[in-house]
DSSP file (Angstrom, degrees, kcal/mol; ACC not computed):
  #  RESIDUE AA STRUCTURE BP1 BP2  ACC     N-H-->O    O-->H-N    N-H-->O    O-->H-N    TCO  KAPPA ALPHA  PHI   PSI    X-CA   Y-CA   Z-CA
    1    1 A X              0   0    0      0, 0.0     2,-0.3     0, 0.0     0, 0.0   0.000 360.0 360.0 360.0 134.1  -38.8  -26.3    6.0
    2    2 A X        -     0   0    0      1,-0.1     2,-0.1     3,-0.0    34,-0.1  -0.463 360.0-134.0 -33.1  97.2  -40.6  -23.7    8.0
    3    3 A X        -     0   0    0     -2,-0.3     2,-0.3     1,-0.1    -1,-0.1  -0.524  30.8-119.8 -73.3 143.0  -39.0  -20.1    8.2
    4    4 A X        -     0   0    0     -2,-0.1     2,-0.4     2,-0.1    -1,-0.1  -0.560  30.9-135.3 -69.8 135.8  -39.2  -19.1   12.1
    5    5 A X        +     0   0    0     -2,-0.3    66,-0.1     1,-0.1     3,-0.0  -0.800  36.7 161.0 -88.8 154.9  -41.3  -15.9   12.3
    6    6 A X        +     0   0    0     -2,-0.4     2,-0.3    64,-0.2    -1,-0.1  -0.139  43.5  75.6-154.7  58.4  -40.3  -13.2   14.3
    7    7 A X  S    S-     0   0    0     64,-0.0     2,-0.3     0, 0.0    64,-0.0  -0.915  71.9-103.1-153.9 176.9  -42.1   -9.9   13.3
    8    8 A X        -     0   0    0     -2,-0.3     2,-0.3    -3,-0.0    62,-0.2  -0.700  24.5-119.1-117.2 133.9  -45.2   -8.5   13.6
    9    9 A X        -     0   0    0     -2,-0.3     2,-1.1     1,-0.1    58,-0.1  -0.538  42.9-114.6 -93.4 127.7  -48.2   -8.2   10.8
   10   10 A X        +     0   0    0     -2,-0.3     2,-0.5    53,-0.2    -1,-0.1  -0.436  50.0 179.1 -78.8 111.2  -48.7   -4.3   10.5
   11   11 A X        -     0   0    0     -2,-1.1     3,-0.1     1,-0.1     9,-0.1  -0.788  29.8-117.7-110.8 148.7  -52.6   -3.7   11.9
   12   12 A X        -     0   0    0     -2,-0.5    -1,-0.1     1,-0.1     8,-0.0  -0.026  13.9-146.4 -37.1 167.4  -54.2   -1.2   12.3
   13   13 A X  S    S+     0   0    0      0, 0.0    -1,-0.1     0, 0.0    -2,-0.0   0.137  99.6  53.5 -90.0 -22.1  -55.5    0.1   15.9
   14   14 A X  S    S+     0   0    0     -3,-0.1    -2,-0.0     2,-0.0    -3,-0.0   0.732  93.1 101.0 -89.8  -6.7  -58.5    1.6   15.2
   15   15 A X  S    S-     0   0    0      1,-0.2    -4,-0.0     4,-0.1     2,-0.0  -0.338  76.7 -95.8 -82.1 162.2  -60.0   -2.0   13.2
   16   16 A X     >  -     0   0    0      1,-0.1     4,-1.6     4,-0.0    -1,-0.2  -0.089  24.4-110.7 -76.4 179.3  -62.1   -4.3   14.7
   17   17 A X  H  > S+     0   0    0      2,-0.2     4,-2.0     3,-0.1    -1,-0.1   0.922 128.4  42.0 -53.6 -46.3  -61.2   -7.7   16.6
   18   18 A X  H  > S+     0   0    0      1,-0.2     4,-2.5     2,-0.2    -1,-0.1   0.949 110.1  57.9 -53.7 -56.2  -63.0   -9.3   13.3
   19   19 A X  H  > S+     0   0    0      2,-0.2     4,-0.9     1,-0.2    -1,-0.2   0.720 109.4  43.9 -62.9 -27.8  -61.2   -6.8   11.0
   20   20 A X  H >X S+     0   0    0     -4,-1.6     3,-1.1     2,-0.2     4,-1.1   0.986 105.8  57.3 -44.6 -68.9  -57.8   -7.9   12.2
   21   21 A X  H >X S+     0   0    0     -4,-2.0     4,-1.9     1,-0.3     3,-1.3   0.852 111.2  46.6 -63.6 -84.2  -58.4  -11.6   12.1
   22   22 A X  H 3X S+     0   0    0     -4,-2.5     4,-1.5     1,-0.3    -1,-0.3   0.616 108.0  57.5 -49.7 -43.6  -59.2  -11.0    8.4
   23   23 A X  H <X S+     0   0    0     -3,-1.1     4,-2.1    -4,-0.9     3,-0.4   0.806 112.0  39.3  -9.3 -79.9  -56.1   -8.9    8.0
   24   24 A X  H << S+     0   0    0     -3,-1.3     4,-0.4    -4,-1.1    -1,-0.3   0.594 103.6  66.2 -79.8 -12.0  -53.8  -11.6    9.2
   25   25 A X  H  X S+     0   0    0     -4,-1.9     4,-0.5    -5,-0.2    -2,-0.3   0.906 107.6  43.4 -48.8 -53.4  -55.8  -14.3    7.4
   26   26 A X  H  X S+     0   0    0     -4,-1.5     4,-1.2    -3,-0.4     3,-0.5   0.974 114.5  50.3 -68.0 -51.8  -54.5  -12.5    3.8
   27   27 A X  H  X S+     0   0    0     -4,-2.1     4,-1.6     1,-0.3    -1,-0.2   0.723 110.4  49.4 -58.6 -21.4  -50.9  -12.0    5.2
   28   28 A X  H  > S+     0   0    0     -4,-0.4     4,-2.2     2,-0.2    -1,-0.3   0.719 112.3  51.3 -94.5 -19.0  -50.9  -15.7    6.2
   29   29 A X  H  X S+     0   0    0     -4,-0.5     4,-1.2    -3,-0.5    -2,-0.2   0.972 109.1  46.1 -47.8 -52.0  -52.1  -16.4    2.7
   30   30 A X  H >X S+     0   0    0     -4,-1.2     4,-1.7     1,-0.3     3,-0.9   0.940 111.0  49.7 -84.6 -47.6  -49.5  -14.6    1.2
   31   31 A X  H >X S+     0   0    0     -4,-1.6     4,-2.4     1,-0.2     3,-1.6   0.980 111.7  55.0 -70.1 -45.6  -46.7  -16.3    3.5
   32   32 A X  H 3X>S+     0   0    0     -4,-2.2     5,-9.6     1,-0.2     4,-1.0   0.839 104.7  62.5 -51.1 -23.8  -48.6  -20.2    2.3
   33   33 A X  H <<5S+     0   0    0     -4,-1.2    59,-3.1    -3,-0.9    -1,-0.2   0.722 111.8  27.2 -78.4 -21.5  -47.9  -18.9   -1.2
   34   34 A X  H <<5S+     0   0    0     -4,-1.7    -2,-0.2    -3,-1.6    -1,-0.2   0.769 127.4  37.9-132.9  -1.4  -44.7  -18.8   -1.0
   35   35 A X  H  <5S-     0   0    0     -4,-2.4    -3,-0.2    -5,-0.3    -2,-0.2   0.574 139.9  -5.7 -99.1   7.1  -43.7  -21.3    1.5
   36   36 A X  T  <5S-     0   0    0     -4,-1.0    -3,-0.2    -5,-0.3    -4,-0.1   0.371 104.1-117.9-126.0 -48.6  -45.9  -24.3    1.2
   37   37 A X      < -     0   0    0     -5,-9.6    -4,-0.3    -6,-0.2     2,-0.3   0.297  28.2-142.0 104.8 133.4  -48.5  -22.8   -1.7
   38   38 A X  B     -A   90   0A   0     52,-0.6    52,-2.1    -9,-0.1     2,-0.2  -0.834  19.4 -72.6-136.5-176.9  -51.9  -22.2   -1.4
   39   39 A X    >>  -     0   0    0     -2,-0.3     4,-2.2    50,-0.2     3,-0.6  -0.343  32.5-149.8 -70.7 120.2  -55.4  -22.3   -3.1
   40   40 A X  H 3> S+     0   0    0     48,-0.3     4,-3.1     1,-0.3     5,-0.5   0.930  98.0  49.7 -22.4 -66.4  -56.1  -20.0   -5.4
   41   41 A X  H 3> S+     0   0    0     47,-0.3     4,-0.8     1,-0.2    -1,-0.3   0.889 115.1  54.0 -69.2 -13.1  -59.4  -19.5   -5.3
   42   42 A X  H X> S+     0   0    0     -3,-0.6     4,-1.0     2,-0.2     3,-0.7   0.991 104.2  56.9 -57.9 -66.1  -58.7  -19.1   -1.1
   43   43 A X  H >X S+     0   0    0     -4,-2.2     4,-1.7     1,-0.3     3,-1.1   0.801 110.3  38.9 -36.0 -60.4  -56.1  -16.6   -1.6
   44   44 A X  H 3X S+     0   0    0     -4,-3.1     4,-1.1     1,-0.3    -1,-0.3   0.582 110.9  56.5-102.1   1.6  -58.3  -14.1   -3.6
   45   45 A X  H <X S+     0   0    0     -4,-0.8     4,-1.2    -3,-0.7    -1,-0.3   0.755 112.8  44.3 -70.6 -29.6  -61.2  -14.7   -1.5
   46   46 A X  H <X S+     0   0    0     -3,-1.1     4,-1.6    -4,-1.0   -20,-0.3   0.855 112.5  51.2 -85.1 -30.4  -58.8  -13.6    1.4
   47   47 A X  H  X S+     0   0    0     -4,-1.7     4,-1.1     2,-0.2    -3,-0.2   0.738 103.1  61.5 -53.8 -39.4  -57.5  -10.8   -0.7
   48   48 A X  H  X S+     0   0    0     -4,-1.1     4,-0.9     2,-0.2    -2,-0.2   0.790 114.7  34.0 -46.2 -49.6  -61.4   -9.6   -1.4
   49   49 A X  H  X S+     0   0    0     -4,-1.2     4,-1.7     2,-0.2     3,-0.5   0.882 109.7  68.5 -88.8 -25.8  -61.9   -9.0    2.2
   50   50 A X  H  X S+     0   0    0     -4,-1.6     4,-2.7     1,-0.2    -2,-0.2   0.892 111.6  36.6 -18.2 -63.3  -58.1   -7.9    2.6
   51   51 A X  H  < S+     0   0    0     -4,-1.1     4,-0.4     1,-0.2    -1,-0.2   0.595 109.6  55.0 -99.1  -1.2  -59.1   -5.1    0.7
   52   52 A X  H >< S+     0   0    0     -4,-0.9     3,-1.6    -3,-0.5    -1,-0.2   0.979 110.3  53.4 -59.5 -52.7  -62.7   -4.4    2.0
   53   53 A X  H 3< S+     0   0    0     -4,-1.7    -2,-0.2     1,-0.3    -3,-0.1   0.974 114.4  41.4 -40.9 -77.9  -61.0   -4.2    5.5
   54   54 A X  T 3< S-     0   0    0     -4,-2.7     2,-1.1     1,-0.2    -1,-0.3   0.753  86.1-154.6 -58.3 -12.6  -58.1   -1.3    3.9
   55   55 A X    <   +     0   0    0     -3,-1.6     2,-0.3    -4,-0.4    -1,-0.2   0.307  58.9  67.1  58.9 -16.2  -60.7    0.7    2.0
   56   56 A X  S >> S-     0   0    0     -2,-1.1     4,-2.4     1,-0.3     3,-0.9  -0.909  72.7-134.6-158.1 131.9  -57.8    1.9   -0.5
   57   57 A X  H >> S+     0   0    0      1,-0.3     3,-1.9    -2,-0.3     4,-1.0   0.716 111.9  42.1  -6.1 -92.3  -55.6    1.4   -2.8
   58   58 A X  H 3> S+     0   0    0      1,-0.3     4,-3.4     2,-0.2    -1,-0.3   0.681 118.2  44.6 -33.7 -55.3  -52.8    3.7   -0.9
   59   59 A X  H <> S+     0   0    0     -3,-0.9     4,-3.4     1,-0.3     5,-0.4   0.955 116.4  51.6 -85.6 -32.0  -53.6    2.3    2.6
   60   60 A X  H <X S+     0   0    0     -4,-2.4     4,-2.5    -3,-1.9    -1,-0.3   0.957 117.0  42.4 -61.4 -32.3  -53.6   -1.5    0.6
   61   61 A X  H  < S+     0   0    0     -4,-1.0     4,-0.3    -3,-0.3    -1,-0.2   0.941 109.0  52.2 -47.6 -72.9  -50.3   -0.5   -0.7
   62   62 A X  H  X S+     0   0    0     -4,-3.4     4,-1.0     1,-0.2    -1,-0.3   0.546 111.8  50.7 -60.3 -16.5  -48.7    1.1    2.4
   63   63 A X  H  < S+     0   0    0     -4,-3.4     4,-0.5    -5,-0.2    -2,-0.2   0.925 106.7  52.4 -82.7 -47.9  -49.6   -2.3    4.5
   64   64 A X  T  X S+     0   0    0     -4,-2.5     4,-1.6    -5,-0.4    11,-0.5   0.484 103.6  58.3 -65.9 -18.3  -48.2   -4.4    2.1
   65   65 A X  H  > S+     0   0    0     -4,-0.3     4,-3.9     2,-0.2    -1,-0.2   0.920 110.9  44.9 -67.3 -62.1  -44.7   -2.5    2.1
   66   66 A X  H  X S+     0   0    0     -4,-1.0     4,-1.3     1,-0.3    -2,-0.2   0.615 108.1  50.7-103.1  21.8  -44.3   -3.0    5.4
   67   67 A X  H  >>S+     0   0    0     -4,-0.5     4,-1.6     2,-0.2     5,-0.7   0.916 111.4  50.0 -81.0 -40.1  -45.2   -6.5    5.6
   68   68 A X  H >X5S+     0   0    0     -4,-1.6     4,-6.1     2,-0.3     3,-1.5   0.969 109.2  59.1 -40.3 -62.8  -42.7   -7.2    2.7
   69   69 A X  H 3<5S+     0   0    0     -4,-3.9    -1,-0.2     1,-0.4    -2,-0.2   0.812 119.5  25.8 -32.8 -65.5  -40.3   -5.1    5.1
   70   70 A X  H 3<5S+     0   0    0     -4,-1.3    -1,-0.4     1,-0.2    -2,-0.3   0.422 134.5  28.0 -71.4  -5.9  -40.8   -7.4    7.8
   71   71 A X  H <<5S-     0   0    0     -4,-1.6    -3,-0.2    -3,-1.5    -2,-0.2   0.127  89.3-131.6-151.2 -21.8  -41.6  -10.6    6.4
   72   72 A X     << +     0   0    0     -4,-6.1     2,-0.4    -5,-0.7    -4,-0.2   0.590  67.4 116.1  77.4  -7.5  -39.9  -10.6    2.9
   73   73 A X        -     0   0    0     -6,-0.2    -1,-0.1    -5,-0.0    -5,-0.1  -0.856  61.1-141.3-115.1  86.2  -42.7  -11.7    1.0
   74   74 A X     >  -     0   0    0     -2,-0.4     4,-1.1     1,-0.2    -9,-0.1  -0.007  10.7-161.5 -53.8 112.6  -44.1   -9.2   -1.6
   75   75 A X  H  > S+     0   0    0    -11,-0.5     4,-2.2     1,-0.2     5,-0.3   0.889  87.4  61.1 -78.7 -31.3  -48.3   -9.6   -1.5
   76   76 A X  H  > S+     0   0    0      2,-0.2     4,-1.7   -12,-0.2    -1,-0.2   0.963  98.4  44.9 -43.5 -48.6  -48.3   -8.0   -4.7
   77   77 A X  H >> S+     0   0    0      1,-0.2     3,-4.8     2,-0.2     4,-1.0   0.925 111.3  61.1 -77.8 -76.3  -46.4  -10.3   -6.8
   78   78 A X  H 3X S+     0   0    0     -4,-1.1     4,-2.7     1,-0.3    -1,-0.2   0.628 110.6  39.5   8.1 -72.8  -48.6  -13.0   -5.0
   79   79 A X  H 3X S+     0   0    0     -4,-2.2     4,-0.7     2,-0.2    -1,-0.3   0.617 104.7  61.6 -65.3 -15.0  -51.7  -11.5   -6.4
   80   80 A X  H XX S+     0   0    0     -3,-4.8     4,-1.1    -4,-1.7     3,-0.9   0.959 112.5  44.2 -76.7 -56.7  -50.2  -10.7   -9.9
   81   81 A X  H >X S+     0   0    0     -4,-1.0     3,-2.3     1,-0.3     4,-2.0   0.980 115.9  51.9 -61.8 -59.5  -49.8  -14.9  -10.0
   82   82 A X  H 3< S+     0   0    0     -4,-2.7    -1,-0.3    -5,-0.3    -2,-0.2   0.867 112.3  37.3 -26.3 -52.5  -53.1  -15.0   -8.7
   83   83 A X  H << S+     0   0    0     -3,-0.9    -1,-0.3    -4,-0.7    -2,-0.2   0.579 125.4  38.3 -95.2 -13.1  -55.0  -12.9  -11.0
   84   84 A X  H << S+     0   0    0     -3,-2.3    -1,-0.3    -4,-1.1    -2,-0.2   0.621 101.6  83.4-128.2  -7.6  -53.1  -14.0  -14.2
   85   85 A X     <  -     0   0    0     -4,-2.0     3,-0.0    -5,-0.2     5,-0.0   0.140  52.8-165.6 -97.1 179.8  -52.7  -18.0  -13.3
   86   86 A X        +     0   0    0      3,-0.0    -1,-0.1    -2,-0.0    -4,-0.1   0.028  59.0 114.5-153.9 -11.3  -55.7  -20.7  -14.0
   87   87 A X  S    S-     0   0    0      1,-0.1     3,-0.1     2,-0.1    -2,-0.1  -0.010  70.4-139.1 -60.3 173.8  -53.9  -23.2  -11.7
   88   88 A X  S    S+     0   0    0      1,-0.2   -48,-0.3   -48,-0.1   -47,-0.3   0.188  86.5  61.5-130.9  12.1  -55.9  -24.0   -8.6
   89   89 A X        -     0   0    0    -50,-0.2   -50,-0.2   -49,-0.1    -1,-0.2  -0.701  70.0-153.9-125.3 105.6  -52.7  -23.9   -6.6
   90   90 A X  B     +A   38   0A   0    -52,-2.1   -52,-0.6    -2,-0.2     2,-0.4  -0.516  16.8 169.8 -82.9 156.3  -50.4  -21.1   -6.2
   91   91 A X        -     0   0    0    -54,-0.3     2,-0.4    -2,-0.1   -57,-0.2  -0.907  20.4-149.3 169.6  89.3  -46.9  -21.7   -5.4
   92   92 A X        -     0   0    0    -59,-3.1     2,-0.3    -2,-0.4     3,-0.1  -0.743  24.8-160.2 -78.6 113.7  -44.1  -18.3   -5.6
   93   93 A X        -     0   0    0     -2,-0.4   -58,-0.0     1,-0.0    -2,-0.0  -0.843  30.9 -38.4-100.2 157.5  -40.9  -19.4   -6.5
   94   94 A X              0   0    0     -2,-0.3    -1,-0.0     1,-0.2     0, 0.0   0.424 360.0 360.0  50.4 156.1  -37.1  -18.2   -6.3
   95   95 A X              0   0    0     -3,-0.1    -1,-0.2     0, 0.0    -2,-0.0   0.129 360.0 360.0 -83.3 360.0  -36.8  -14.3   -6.9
């Protein structure tokens, strides 16, 4: 079953229309990973541009806090599965 959203993906103001759109492409990765599960090799293609888009560690860091904050869903641990997995679907279970 679907969790209802009701918060808001932390953007930027100064990014482009484009640069958004990618931006909420990763975060809706991250939210398929751990409710439905999604493709690997999708995920870190959306994560690659994720992080052209943020330019830095820090800024990649600080976005991801406060999606967690709102959303619940730690993008890290998402990418830890990613990066260390061989499966061609990812899937976050349970805490």
């Amino acid at each position: 079953m679907m969790k209802e959203k009701s918060y808001s993906y932390p953007l930027n103001p100064d990014w482009t229309p484009d640069e958004m759109v990618t931006v909420i492409n990763f975060f809706n990765a991250v939210e398929d990973a751990y409710e439905t599960g999604c493709d690997r090799d999708k995920f870190m293609d959306n994560y690659r541009k994720f992080q052209n888009v943020v330019g830095s560690k820090m800024g990649e860091k600080q976005l991801g806090r406060e999606f967690k904050d709102v959303s619940g869903y730690d993008y890290y641990q998402v990418v830890k599965l990613a990066q260390s997995s061989s499966q061609k679907k990812l899937k976050m279970v349970g805490d």
